[in-house]
C-alpha positions as CSV (number, residue, x, y, z in Angstrom):
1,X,153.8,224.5,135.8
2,X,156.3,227.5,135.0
3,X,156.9,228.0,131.1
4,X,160.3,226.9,130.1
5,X,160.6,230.9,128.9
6,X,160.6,231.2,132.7
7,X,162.7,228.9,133.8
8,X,165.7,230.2,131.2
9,X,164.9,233.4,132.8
10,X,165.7,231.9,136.2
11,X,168.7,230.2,135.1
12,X,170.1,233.2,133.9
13,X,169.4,235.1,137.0
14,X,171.0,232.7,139.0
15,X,174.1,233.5,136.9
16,X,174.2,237.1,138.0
17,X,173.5,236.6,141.3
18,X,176.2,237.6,144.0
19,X,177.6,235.1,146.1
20,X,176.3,236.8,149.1
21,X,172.5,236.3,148.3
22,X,172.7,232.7,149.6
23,X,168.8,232.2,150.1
24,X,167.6,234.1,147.0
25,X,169.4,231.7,144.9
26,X,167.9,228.9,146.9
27,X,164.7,230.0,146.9
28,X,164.5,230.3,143.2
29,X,166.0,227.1,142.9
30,X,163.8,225.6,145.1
31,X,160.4,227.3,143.0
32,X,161.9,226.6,139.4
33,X,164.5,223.9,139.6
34,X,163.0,221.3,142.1
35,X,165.8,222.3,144.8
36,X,165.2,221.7,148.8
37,X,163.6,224.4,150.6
38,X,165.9,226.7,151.7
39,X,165.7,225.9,155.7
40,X,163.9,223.2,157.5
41,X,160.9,225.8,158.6
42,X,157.3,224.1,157.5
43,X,156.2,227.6,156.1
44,X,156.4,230.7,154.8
45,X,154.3,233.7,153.9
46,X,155.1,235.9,150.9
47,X,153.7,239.3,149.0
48,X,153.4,239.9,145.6
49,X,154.5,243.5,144.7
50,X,153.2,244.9,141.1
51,X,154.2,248.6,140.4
52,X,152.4,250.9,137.9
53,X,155.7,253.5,137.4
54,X,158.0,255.5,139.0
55,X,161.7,254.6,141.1
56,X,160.5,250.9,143.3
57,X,164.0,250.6,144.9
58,X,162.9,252.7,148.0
59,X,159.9,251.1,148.5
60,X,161.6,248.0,148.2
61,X,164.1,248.7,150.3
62,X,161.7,249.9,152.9
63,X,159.0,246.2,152.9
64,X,162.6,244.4,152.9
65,X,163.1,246.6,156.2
66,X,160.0,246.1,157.6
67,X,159.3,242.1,157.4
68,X,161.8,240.9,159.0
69,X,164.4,238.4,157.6
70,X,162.8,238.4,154.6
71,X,164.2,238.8,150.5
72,X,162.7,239.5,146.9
73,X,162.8,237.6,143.9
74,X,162.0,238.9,140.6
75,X,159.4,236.3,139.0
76,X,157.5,237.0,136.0
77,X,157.7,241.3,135.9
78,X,156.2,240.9,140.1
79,X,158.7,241.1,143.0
80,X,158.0,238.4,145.7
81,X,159.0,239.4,148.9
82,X,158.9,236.3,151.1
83,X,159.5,236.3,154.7
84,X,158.9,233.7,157.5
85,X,157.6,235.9,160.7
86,X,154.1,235.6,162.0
87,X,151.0,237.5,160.1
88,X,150.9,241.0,160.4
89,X,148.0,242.3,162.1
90,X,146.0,245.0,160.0
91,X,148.4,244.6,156.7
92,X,145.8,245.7,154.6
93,X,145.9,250.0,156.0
94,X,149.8,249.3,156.5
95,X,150.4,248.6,152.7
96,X,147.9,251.2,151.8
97,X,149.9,253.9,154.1
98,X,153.4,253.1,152.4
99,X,151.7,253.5,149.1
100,X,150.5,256.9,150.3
101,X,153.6,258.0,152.3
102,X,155.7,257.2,149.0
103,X,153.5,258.4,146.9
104,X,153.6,255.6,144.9
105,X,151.0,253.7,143.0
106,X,151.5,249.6,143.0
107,X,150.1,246.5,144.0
108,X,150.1,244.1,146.3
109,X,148.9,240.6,147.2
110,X,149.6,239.2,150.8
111,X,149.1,235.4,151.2
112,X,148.8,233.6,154.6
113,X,150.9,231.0,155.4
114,X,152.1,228.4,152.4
115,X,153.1,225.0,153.6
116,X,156.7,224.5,152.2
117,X,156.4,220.9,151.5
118,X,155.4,221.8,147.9
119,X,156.8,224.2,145.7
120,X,153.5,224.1,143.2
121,X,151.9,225.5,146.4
122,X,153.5,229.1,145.8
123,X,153.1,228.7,141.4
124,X,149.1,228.0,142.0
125,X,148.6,231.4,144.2
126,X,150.8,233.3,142.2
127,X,149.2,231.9,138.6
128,X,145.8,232.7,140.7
129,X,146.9,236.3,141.3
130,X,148.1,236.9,137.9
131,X,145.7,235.4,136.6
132,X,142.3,237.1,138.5
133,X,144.2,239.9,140.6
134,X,146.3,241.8,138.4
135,X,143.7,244.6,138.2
136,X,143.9,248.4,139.3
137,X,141.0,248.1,140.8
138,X,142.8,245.7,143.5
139,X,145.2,247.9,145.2
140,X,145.1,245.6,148.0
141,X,144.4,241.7,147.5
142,X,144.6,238.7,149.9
143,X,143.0,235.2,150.4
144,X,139.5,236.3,150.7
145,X,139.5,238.6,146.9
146,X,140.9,235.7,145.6
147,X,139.1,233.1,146.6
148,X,135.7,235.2,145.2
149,X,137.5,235.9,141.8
150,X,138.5,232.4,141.3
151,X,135.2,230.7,142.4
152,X,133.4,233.4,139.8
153,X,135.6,232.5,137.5
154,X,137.1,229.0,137.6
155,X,135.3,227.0,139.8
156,X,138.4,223.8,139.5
157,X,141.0,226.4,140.3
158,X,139.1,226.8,143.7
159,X,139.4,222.7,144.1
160,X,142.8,223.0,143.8
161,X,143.6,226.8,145.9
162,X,141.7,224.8,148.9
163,X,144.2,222.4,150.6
164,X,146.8,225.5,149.7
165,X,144.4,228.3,151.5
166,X,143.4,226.1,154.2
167,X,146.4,224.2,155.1
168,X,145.7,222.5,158.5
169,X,142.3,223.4,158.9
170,X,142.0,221.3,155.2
171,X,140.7,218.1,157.1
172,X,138.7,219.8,159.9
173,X,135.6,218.8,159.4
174,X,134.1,220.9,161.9
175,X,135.1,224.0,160.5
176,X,132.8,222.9,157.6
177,X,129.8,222.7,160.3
178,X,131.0,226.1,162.1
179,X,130.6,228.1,159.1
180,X,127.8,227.1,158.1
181,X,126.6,227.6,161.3
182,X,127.8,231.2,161.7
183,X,126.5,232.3,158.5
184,X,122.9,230.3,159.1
185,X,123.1,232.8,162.5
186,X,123.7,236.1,161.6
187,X,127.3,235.5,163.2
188,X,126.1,234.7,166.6
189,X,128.9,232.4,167.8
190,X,126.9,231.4,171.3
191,X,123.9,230.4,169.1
192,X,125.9,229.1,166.2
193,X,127.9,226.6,168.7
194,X,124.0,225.7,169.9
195,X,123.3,224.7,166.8
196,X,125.9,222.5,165.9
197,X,126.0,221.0,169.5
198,X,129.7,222.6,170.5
199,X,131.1,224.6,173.1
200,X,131.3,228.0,172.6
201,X,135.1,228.1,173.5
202,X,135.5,225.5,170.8
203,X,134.1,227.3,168.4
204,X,136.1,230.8,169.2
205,X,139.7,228.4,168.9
206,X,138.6,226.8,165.7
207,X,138.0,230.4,164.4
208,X,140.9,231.5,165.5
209,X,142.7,228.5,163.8
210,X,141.1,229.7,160.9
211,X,142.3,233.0,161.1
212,X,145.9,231.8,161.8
213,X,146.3,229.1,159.0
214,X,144.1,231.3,156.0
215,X,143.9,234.7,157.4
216,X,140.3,234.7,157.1
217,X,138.4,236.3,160.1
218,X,135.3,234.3,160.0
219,X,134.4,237.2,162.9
220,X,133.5,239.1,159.6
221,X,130.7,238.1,157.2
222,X,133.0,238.6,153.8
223,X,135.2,236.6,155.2
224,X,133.2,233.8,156.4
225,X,131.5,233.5,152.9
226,X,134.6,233.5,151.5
227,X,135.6,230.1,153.6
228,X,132.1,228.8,152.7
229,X,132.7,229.8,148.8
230,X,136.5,227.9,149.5
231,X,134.9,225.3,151.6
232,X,131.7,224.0,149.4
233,X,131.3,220.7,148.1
234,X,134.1,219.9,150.0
């Protein structure tokens, strides 16, 4: 878990924090101090921010604007903006445009959903992203770079990233069969359901609960051998 050099870090920010910022104090207490979740809601999303140089505070200021309801910690030299709406479709050009529009070099991670039951849900992502993302070369990261990084590089990590990544598609087994099944046909969904012996509209919800709970489009072939990569042995 979080070094106790981080957690003294945490403390002290809590002490400088302004009485207003209600649900950034609870949310660090909740990641660091083993506090309640700061509302009842069963998840949340967040993105890990990682500039290079240069004045943040607009930029900041501008993400904060533009996910709704949502606040950034400081954890570990990376601002976490976390937020609660639904996924943004197309996140990856829209990230890559604010970096341009501010010309601005940083960057950025974007998780799906994280189950709030857990608070060593968010330290495993973000220990995975520091730990396999944190690279120039990855302007733009989500589930699917990390889930190759990881399995190349630490195949127990992936053991433990899967019920985190998947969420509630974790004990669908037929998910298991679908990809495999997509991949074995070229991405043919009609033929793939064929295969494994289910409806075709089945198939298009599954992958579509897929793409909800992991934001992995299994539509896509890096992404579908991405779940398989998340998804073997399981």
């Amino acid at each position: 878990m979080w070094s106790q050099e981080t957690i003294e870090k945490v403390k002290k920010r809590l002490q400088s924090l302004r009485f207003t910022d209600i649900k950034i104090k609870a949310m660090y207490e909740y990641l660091f101090l083993g506090g309640p979740f700061i509302d009842d809601a069963e998840y949340y999303r967040f993105v890990v921010i990682n500039f290079k140089k240069g004045n943040n505070k607009p930029i900041l200021k501008f993400l904060s604007e533009l996910f709704h309801d949502s606040f950034i910690l400081e954890i570990e030299n990376h601002y976490v903006l976390f937020y609660k709406e639904q996924q943004i479709d197309d996140i990856k050009n829209l990230m890559l445009s604010v970096m341009e529009d501010f010309s601005l070099p940083f960057r950025v991670f974007v998780s799906s959903k994280v189950s709030s039951s857990n608070p060593n849900n968010f330290y495993l992502l973000f220990k995975s992203y520091c730990d396999f993302l944190d690279k120039d070369y990855y302007a733009f990261s989500s589930n699917k770079e990390l889930i190759f990084e990881v399995f190349q590089h630490d195949r127990e990590r992936i053991k433990e990233l899967r019920p985190v990544i998947l969420n509630n598609c974790y004990q669908d087994h037929q998910i298991v069969l679908i990809v495999k099944a997509l991949i074995n046909n070229d991405l043919n969904i009609s033929q793939a359901a064929n295969e494994i012996y289910l409806h075709r509209n089945t198939v298009n919800n599954k992958i579509e609960l897929v793409y909800q709970e992991t934001q992995l489009n299994i539509k896509h072939f890096t992404d579908v051998l991405a779940m398989y990569l998340l998804t073997l042995d399981k």
